[in-house]
N, C-alpha and C positions, 0 to 999 in steps of 0.2 A: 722475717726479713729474707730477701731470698739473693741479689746476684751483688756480690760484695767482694772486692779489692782491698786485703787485709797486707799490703806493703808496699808502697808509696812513699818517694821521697819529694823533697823542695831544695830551694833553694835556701831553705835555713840550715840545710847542712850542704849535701855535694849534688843537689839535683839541678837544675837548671833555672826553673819556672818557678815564679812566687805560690805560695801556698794558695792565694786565691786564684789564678790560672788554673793548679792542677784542680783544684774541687771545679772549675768549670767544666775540665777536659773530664773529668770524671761524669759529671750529669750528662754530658754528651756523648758518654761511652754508653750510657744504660745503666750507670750501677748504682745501685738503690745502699750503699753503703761502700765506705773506704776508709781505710785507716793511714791517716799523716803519720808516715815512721824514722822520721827524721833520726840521724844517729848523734844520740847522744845527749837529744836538745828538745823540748815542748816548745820552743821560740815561735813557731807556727802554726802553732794551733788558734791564738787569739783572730787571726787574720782569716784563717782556713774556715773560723765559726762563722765571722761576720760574712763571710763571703758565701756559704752555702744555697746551692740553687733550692728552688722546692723540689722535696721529694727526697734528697741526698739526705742522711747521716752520716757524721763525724763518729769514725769509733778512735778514739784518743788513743795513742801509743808512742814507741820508740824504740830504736833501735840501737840495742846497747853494745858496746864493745866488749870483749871478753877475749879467756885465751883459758884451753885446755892442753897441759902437755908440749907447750910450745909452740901451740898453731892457734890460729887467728877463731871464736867463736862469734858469731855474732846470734843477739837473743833477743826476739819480736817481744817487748812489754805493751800490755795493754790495760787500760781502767783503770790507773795506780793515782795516786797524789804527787801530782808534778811537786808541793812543796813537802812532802815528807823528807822530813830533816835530812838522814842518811842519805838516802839515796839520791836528794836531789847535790852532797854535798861530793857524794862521789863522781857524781854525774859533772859536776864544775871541777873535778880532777882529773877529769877525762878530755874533757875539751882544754884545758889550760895543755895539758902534756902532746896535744894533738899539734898546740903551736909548735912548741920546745921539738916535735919532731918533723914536723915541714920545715924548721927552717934548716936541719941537720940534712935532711933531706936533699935541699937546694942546695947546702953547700957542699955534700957528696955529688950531684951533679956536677956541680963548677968544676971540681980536681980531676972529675971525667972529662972535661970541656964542653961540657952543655951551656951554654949559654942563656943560663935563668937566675931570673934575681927574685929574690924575696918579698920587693915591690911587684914585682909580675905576678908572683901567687895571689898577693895580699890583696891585690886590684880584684882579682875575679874575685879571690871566694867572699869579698866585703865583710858585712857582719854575720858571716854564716859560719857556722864550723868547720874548718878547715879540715880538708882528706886530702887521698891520694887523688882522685879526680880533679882539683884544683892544679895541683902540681902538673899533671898530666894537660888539661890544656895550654898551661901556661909555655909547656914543653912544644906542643902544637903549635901554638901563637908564636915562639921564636924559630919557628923552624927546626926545631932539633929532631923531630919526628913528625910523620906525615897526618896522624890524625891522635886523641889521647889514648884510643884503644894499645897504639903503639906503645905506649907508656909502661904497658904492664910486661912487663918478657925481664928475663933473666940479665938481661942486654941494662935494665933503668928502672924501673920501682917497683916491679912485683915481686910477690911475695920471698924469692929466693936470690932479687934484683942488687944488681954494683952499687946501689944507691937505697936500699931500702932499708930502713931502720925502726926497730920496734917501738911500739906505744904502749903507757899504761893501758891495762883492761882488768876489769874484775874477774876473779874466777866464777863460772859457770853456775856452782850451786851456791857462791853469795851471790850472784846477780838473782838468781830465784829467790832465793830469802829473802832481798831489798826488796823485791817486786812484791813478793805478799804482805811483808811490813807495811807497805803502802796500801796495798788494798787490792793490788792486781793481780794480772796470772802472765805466765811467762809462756812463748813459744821458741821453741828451738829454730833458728830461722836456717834456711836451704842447707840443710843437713848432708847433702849427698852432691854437693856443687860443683865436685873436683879436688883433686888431692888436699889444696892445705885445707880445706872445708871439712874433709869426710870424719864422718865419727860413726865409730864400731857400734853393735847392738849391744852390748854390756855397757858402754859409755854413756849411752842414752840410755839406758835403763837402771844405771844409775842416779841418771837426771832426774829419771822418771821418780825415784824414791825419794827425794828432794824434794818433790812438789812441780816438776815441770809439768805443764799444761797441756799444749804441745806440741806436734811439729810440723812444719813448714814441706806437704807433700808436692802440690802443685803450685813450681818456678819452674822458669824459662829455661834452670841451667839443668834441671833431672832431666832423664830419661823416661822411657816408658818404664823400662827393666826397674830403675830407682825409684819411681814411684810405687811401684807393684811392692815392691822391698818395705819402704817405708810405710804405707796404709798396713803391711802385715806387721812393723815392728808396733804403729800408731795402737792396733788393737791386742797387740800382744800385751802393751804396758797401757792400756787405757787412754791413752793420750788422744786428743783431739786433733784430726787432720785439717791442716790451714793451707790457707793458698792466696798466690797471690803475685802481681806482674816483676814487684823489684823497679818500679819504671823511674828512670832520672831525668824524664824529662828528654830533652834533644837527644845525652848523651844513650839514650837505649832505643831511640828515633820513635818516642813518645806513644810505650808500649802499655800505659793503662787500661788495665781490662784486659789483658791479653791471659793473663789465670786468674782463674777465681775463685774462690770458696765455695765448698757445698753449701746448698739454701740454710740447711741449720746449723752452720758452725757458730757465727754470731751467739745465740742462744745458748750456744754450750757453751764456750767462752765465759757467757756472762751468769750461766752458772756453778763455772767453777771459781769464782769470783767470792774472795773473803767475805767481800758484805755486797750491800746488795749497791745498785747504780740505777740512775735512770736516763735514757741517751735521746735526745732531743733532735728534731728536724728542724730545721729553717720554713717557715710556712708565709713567709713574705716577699 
């Protein structure tokens, strides 16, 4: 397998575009593989399958919440059992608490005087998993900022924001451990993205001891410098470098393909993989 898009969202969680859009947008990119990384959710992958052009592979995944030390982790799962008990039950105590914190969210807005309502959110994000990018357009949509990018500043939802309040997330090395239970392997997603992101090389080598697979070198949000960083931590702990665009569709102005995976990462991946799997094309 060689030119693959290993982080991709939809609109089953905070992307834009239904699942079957982006596996089109995706065959029209060139890429002979992509991974639906929805956070939180496999809600589109049934859709993402039936829809696949010839030639494309589905590499199944998600993108799970997490929190190290107080800061925000997030962790590329791939190849696991959407129905493995645990994790799919923590995975439904993540989206439930995701409500429970959008609408805390919208009502720290209101005291600010933003004028957003919880009906405003709930319209866009429909039956998707609710994020901070739903909130954000909806902020958009009443005028209270000029675009959702605006959303994110100290000023309204980001990460250190008047209005921003914490969500469950699993720690780091049980989110590894659910992952293998299940059958899959875990990558450290954009490791090096900006302050609340960044994690030390002890931190991830830690990870690394746990079973993490591994990390996420080529995104749109590294560096040169941080990549060079990362492929030297990726080989220092054996970890497998992944890549990949992060794209949401409108909101990242429909940046699929724009990083990629080395041609063999696929391959490693899926043989660091508890048991074995076999990954299917669409041929009609």
């Amino acid at each position: 397998m060689s030119r693959a898009d290993l982080h991709v969202h939809s609109n089953a969680s905070d992307g834009t575009d239904p699942p079957a859009e982006v596996m089109r947008r995706a065959a029209a990119a060139g890429l002979d593989v992509v991974a639906l990384t929805d956070h939180d959710t496999t809600a589109g992958h049934d859709e993402a399958r039936a829809a696949l052009p010839p030639g494309l592979t589905l590499f199944p995944g998600m993108e799970l919440s997490c929190q190290l030390g107080g800061r925000s982790v997030h962790m590329l799962a791939y190849l696991f059992d959407p129905d493995h008990g645990e994790l799919a039950a923590e995975t439904e105590l993540i989206r439930d608490d995701r409500v429970h914190r959008a609408r805390a969210m919208v009502a720290r807005l209101n005291d600010l005087g933003a004028n957003v309502t919880w009906d405003d959110v709930a319209a866009i994000a429909g039956t998707s998993v609710v994020g901070r990018p739903h909130i954000a357009r909806a902020m958009a949509q009443a005028g209270v900022i000029d675009d959702p990018a605006g959303a994110f500043t100290s000023d309204w939802i980001g990460d250190d924001g008047r209005a921003y309040v914490e969500k469950y997330a699993l720690d780091p090395a049980r989110a590894i451990a659910l992952v293998r239970a299940a059958g899959g392997v875990s990558v450290l997603a954009h490791p090096r993205a900006g302050r609340e992101w960044d994690l030390s090389g002890e931190e991830i080598a830690g990870l690394a001891a746990v079973g993490l697979a591994g990390l996420e070198v080529w995104h749109p949000d590294h560096t040169e410098a941080e990549r060079r960083w990362l492929l030297a931590t990726a080989t220092e702990w054996d970890l497998i470098p992944t890549g990949g665009s992060d794209d949401h569709g409108l909101l990242t102005s429909y940046s699929i393909a724009s990083e990629t995976a080395a041609p063999d990462t696929v391959d490693r991946l899926l043989a660091r993989k508890p048991d074995s799997v076999t990954l299917g094309t669409e041929s009609g």
